[in-house]
N, C-alpha and C positions, 0 to 999 in steps of 0.2 A: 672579693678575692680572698684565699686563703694564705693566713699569715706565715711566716715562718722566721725563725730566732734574727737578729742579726745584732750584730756587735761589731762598734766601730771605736779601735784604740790607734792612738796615736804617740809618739815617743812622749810627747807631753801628759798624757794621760787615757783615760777611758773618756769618749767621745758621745756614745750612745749605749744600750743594751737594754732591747725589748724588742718586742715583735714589731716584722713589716710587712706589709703586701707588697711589695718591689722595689729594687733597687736599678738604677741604671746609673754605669760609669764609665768614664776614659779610660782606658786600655790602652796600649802600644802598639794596637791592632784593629784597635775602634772604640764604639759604643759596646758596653754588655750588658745586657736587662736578666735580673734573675727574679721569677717567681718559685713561690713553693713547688716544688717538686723536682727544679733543675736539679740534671745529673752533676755527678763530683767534677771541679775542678779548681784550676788556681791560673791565676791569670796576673801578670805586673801592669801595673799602674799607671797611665800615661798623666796625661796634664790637663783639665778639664772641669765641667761641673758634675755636679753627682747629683742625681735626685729619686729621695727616698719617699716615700709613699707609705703612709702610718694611718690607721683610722678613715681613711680614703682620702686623705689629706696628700699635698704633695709639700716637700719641704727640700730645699736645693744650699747644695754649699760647696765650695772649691776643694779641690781633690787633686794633689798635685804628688805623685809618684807611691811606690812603694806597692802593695797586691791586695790580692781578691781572695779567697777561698771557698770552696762552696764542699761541704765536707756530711755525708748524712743529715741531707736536708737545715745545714745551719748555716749561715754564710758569718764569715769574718771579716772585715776590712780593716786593714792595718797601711794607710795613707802615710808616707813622711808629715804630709801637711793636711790640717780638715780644718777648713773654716766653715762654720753655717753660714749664709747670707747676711742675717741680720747681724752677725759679728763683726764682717767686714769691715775696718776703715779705708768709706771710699778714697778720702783724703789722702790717707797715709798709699793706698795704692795706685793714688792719680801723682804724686810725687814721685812712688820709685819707677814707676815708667816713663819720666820726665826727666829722670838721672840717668835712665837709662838711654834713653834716647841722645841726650846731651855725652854720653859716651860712644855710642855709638857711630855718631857724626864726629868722631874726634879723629882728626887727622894721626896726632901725636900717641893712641891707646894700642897697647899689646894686644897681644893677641890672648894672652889670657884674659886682658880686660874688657876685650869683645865680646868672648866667651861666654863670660862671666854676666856681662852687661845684656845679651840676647837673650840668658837664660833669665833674668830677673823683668826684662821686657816680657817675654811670654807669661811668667807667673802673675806679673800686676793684670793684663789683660784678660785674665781667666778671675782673677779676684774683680777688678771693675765691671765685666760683663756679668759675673755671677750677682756682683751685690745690686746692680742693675735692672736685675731680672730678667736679663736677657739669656 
């Protein structure tokens, strides 16, 4: 496959930056897979795993909001959140979907702490599957 640049920054820092032969990520509208040559676009970020393809190698890590760009043959990913797999603590994300759940079933919780609690259930289960390997 033919490579092309990609760079992955996150508010915490610079995440990646070298060549890939593909990427494929959650969208707010789906999967999106870009090989070299994909036409320009930008696309926001859904909640999911991301898996980049390096050396023919595959390497997968959680991918939780924020966009895509694909800009004269460069792409950019700029994630709120970018965990690799192997970074993951499964632990720490089998807890907060355990908090979350324990709020969820709470008779007594707002409505912003539903809210708040659904969103941090979906993020642990995209980290526990990711680091999973599933």
């Amino acid at each position: 496959m033919t490579p092309f640049p990609l760079r992955i920054v996150t508010p915490d820092g610079l995440e990646y930056d070298g060549q890939a032969e593909e990427i494929i990520v959650r969208t707010t509208s789906g999967d999106l897979g870009v090989l070299a040559g994909h036409m320009d676009c930008v696309a926001p970020l859904g909640m999911g795993r991301a898996t980049i393809v390096v050396d023919g190698k595959k390497r997968y890590a959680a991918c939780i909001g924020g966009m895509l760009s694909v800009l004269g043959g460069k792409v950019t990913l700029v994630p709120t959140t970018f965990e690799w797999a192997e970074e993951i603590d499964a632990a720490r994300a089998e807890n907060s979907l355990q908090r979350a759940q324990t709020i969820l079933h709470s008779k007594d919780a707002s409505e912003t702490d539903l809210k708040l609690a659904e969103a941090r259930l979906r993020r642990a289960l995209v980290r526990r599957s990711v680091a999973a390997g599933k």
